[in-house]
C-alpha positions as CSV (number, residue, x, y, z in Angstrom):
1,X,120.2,-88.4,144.5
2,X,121.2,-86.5,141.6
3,X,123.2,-83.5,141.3
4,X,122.4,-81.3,138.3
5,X,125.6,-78.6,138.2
6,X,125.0,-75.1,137.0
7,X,128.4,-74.0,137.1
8,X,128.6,-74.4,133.6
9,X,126.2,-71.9,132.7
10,X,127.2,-68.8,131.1
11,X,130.8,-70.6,130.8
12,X,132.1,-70.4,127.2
13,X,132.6,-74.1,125.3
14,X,136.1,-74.3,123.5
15,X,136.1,-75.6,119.8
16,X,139.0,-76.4,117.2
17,X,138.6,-75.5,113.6
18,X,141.0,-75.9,110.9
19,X,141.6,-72.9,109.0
20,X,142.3,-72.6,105.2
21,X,145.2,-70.1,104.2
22,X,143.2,-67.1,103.6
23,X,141.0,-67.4,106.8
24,X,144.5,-67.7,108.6
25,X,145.3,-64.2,106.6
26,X,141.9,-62.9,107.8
27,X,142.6,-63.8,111.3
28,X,145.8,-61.9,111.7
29,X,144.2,-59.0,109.8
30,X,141.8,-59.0,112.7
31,X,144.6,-59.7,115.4
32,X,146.4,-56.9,113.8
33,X,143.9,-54.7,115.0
34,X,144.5,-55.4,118.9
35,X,141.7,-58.3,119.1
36,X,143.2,-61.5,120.8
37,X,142.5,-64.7,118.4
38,X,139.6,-65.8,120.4
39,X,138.2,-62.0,120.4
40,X,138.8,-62.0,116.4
41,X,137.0,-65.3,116.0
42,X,134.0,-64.3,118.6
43,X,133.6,-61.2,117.1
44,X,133.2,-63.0,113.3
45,X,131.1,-65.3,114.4
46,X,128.9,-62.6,115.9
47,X,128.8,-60.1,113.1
48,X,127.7,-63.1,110.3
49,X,124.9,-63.9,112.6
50,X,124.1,-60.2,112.2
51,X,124.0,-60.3,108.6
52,X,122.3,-63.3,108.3
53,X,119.6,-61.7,110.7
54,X,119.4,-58.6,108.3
55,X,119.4,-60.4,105.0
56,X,116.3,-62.7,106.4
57,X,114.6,-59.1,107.8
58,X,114.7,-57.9,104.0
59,X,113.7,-60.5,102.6
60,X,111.0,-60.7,105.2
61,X,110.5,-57.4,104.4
62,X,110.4,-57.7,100.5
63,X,108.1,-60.8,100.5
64,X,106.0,-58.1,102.4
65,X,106.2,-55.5,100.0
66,X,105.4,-58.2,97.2
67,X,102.3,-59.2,98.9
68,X,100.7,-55.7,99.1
69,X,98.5,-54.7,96.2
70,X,98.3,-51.6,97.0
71,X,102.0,-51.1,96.6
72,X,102.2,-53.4,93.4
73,X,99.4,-51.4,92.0
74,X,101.7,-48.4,92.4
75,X,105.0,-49.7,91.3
76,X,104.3,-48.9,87.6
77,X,102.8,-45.3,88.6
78,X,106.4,-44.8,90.4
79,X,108.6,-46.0,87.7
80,X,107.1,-43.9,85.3
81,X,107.4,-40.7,86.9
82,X,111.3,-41.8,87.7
83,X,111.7,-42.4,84.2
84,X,110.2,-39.0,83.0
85,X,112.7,-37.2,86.2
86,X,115.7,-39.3,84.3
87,X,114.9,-38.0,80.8
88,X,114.4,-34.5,82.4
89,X,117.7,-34.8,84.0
């Protein structure tokens, strides 16, 4: 008989990294502001994940925008009045 544990789930997984001097100056930036080291790091790791999530959405988004005809169609129609609202300026 086998025994699968689940006590490990929802546990946190420790790692090591070696930090370069400026990540090291980052980090106690980030302590500075009352985060523990682990807090600092989590929250790091957490908020690049969010921008890697919202640069792939815009690009998502832009691919979108360069598929549509419609809107391509439009583009120079747009840029022309913006150019005559610049000169008018």
């Amino acid at each position: 008989m086998y025994y699968i544990s689940s006590y490990t789930v929802g546990m946190s997984s420790a790692i090591s990294v070696r930090l370069d001097a400026e990540t090291l100056r980052a980090l106690d930036q980030l302590e500075a502001t009352g985060l523990s080291r682990s807090e600092a790091i989590r929250h790091a790791i957490l908020d690049s994940a969010a921008g890697l999530r919202r640069r792939a959405a815009l690009a998502a988004e832009v691919a979108a925008l360069e598929a549509d005809e419609d809107d391509r169609r439009e583009m120079p129609e747009i840029a022309a009045v913006m150019e005559i609202m610049r000169a008018a300026g």
